[in-house]
LUMTI-122364 format. One line per 4 residues: number of its first residue (from 1); for each residue z, y negated, x negated of C-alpha. Coordinates in Angstrom, 1 decimal. Layout:
<rs>
NUM = Z/Y/X ~ ...;
</rs>
This chain:
<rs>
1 = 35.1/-65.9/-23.6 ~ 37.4/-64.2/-21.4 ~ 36.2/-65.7/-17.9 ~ 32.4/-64.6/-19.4;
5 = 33.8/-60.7/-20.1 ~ 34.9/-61.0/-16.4 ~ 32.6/-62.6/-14.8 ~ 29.8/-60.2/-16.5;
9 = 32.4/-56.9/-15.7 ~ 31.6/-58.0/-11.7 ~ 28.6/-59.0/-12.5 ~ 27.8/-55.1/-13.8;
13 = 29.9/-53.1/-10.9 ~ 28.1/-54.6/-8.2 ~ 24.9/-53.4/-9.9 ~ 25.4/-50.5/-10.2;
17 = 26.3/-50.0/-6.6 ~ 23.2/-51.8/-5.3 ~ 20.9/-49.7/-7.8 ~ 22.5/-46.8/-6.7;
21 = 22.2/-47.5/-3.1 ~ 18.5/-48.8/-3.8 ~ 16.8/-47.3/-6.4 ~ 14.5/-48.9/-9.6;
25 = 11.3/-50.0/-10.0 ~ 8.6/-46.9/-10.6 ~ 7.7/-47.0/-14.4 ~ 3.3/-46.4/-13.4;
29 = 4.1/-49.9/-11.9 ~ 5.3/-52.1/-15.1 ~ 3.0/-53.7/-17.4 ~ 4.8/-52.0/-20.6;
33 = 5.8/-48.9/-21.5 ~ 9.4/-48.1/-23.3 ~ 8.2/-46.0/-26.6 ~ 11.6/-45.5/-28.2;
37 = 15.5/-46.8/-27.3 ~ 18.5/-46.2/-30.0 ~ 22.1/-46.6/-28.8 ~ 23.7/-49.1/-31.5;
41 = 26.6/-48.5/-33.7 ~ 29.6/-50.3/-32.3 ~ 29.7/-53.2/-34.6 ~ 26.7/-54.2/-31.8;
45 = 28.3/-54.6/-28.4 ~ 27.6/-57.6/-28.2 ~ 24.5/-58.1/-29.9 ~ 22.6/-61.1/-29.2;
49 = 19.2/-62.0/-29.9 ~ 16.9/-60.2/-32.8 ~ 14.7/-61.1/-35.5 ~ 12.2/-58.9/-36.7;
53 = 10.2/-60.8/-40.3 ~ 8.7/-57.0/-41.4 ~ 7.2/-54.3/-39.6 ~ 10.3/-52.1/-41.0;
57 = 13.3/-54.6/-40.4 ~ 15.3/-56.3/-37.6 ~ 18.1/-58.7/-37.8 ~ 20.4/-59.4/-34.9;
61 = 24.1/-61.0/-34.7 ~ 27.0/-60.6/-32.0 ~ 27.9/-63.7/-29.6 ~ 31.1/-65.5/-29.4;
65 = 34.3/-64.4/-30.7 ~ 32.7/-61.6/-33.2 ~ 32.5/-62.2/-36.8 ~ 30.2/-64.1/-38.3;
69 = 27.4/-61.7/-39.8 ~ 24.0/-61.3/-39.7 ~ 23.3/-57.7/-39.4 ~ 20.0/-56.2/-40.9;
73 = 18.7/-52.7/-39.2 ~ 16.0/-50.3/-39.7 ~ 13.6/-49.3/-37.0 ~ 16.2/-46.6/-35.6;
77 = 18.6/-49.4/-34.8 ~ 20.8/-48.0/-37.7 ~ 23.0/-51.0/-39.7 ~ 21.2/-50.9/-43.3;
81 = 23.3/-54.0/-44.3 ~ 25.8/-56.7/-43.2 ~ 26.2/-60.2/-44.2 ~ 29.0/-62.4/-43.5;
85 = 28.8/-66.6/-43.2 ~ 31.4/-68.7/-44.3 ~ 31.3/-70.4/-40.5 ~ 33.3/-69.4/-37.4;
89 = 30.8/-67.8/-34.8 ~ 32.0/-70.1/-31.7 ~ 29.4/-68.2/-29.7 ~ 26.1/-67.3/-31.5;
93 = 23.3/-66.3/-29.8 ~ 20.2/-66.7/-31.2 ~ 18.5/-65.7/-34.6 ~ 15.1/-66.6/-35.9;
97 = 13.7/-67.5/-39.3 ~ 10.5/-68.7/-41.0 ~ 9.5/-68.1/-45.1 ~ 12.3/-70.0/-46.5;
101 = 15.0/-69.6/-44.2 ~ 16.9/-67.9/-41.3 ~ 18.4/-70.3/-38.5 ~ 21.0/-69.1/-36.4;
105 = 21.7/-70.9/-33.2 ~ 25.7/-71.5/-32.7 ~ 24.4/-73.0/-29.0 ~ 26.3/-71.2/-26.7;
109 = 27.3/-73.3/-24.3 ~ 28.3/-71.6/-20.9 ~ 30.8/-74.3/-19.9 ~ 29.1/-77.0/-20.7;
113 = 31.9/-78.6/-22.2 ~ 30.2/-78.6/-26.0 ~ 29.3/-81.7/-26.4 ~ 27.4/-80.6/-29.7;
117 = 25.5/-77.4/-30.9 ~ 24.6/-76.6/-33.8 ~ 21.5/-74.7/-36.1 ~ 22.8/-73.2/-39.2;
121 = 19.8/-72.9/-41.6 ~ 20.5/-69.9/-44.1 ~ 18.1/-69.7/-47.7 ~ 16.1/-66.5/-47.4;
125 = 15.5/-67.2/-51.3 ~ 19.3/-66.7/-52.8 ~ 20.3/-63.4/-53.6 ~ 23.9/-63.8/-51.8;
129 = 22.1/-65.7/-48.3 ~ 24.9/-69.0/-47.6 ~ 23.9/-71.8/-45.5 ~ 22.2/-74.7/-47.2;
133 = 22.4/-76.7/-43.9 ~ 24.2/-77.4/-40.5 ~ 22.3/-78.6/-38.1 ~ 23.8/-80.7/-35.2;
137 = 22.5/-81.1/-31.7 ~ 23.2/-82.8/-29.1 ~ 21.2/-83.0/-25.3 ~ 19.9/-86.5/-24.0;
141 = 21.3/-87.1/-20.4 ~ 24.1/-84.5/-20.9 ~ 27.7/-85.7/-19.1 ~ 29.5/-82.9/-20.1;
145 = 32.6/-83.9/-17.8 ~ 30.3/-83.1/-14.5 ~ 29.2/-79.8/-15.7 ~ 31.2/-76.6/-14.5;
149 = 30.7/-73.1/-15.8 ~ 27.3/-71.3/-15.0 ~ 26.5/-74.8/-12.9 ~ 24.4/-76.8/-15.9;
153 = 21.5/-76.6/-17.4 ~ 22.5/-77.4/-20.8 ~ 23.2/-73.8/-22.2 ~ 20.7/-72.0/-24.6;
157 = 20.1/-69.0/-25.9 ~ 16.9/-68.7/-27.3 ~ 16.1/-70.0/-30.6 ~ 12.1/-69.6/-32.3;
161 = 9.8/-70.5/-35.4 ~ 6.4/-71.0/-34.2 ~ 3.7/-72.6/-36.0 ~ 5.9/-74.1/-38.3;
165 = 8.1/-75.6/-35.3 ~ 11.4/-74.3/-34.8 ~ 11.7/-74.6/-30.8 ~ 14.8/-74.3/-28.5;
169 = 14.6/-73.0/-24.8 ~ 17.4/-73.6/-22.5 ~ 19.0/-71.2/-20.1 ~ 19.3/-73.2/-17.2;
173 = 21.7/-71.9/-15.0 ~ 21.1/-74.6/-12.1 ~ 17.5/-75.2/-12.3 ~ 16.2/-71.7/-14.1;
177 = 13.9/-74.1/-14.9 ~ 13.8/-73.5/-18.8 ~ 13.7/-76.6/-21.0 ~ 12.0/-76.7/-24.7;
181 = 13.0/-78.7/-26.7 ~ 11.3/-79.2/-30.5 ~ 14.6/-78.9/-33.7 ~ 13.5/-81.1/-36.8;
185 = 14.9/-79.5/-39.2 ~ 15.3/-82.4/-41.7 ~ 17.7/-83.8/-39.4 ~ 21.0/-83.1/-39.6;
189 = 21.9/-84.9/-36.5 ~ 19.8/-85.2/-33.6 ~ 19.8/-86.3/-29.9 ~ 17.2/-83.8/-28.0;
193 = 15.2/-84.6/-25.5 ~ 12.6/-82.0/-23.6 ~ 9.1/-81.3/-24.7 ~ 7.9/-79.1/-21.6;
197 = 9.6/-76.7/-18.8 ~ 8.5/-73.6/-18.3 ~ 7.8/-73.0/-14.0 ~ 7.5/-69.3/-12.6;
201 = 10.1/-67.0/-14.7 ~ 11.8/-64.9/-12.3 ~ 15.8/-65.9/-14.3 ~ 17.5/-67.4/-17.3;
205 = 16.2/-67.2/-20.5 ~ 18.2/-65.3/-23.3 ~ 15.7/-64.0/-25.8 ~ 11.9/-65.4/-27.1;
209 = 9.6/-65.0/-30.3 ~ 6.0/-66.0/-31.1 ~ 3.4/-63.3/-31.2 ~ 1.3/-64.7/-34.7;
213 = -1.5/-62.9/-33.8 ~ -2.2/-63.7/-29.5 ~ -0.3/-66.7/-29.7 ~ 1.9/-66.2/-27.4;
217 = 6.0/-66.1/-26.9 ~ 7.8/-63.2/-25.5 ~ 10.6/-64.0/-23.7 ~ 13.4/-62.2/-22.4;
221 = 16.4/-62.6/-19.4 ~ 17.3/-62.3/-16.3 ~ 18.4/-63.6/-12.8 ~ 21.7/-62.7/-10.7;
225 = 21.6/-62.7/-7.2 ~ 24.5/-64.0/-4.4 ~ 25.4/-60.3/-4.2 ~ 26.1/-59.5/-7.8;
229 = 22.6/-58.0/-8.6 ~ 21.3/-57.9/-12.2 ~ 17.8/-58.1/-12.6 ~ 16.4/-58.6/-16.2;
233 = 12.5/-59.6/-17.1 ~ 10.6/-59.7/-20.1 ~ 7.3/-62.5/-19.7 ~ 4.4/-63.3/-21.7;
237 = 4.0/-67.3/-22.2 ~ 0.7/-69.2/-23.3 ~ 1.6/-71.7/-26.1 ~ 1.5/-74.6/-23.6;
241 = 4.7/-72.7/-22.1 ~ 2.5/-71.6/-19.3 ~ 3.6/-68.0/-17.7 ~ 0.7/-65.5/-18.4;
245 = 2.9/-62.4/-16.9 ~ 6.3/-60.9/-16.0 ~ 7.5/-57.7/-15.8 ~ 11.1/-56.2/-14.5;
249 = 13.2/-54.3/-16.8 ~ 13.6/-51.1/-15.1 ~ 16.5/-49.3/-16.7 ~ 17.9/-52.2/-18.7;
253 = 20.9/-54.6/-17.7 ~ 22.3/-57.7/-20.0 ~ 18.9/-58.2/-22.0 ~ 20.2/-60.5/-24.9;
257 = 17.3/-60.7/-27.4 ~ 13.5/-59.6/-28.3 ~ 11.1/-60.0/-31.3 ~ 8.2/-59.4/-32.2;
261 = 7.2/-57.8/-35.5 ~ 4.1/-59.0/-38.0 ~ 2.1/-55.4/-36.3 ~ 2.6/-56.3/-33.0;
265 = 5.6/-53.8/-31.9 ~ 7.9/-55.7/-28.8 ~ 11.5/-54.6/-29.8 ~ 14.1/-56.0/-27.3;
269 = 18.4/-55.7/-27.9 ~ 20.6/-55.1/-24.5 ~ 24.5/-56.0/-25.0 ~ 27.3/-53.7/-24.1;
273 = 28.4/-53.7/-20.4 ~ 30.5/-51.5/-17.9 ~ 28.2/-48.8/-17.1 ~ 25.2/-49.4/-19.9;
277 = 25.9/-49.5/-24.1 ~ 24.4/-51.6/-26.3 ~ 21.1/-50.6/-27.5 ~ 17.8/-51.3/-29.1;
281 = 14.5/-50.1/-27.8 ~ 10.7/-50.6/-28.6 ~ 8.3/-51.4/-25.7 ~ 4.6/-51.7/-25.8;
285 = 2.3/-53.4/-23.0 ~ -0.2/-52.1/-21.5;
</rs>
């Protein structure tokens, strides 16, 4: 946790220099436009990843090291509710959920070094939510003794329900080639093995959901360059995992989650960082 608040502390300074010295990308030139951004309360610095099941509610939880609660918000990015889990959060960082339950991906995994992830699978149904089930994973062809920090591609970060599939996309530090990989959730152990990988996103992947109504996922993240430069992206996939479009985030940094609510409305989540806050905003595309 401490090498990744370091890391990401460098990561931000140089930046900020380099934006300053260069400039963003003109607004008339992105395929979205940003309707509305809250700042969140401070509970949220480190939100990461969203989940938005009604038209008037988003959920979103904090990664590693932060309590474990699931925090519902209204559509002003104000905290209507918190809702703490009788599990340590070793580093959550996804949250998704279908109409029975919420899953919450402890799957983190920056090192490499976690030889097992794990789903927790949460009943929507009882009136004080507690999880049911623990799901444990673990990647086909992973040594974790030869993986280093940011030098694997066996972290993740984006968790989604999709057609009655719950889905898992890597962030693939030393490919960016994203891997998806299919959960059962009747299993609660399971060796995991890619379905498909995802060529042409511009970065990482931190943040996805499944628009009901094109058919498409929404994915979030970003790239860092040799020189410190953070460069976040939001892309439209096909539900082969082809890449219909990408767009940079102009004005945005560490892009940690997106959803996509039942009447269409793209909300993404950025995470705290040296010279941005933590905050929630709506976009629409054009």
């Amino acid at each position: 946790m401490e090498n990744k608040r370091i890391m990401m502390k460098a990561i931000f300074i140089a930046s900020f220099m380099l934006l300053t010295a260069c400039g963003s990308i003109a607004s008339d030139k992105l395929g979205y436009t940003v309707e509305t951004e809250f700042n969140l309360a401070g509970d949220l610095a480190e939100t990461s990843g969203l989940y938005c099941p009604a038209s008037d509610t988003i959920f979103t939880i904090n990664d590693s090291g932060n309590s474990p609660t699931i925090y519902q918000l209204n559509t002003s990015g104000e905290i209507v509710r918190r809702q703490d889990l009788d599990k340590k959060n070793q580093d959550w960082e996804a949250i998704t959920g279908d109409n029975d339950n919420f899953y919450v991906g402890d799957i983190g995994n920056n090192n490499g070094k976690r030889a097992i992830v794990e789903i927790l699978v949460i009943n929507k149904q009882n009136q004080v939510p507690a999880i049911t089930k623990v799901l444990k994973l673990s990647y086909a062809n992973n040594n974790i003794e030869n993986n280093e920090y940011l030098k694997h591609d066996f972290d993740a970060e984006a968790l989604v329900s999709a057609d009655d599939e719950l889905l898992l996309f890597s962030k693939s530090w030393q490919s960016t080639v994203s891997h998806v990989y299919k959960i059962e959730p009747s299993l609660a152990e399971q060796v995991v093995s890619p379905i498909a990988s995802i060529d042409g996103l511009p970065g990482v992947v931190t943040g996805i959901d499944f628009n009901k109504s094109s058919k498409q996922f929404t994915v979030v993240g970003y790239s860092v360059s040799g020189f410190g430069k953070f460069s976040p992206f939001i892309a439209l996939l096909d539900r082969r995992f082809n890449v219909v479009a990408t767009y940079p985030l102009d004005g945005f940094n560490q892009v940690e989650g997106v959803c996509v609510s039942p009447n269409g409305e793209v909300w993404i989540s950025q995470e705290s960082s040296f010279f941005s806050t933590h905050k929630l905003a709506k976009l629409k595309f054009r």
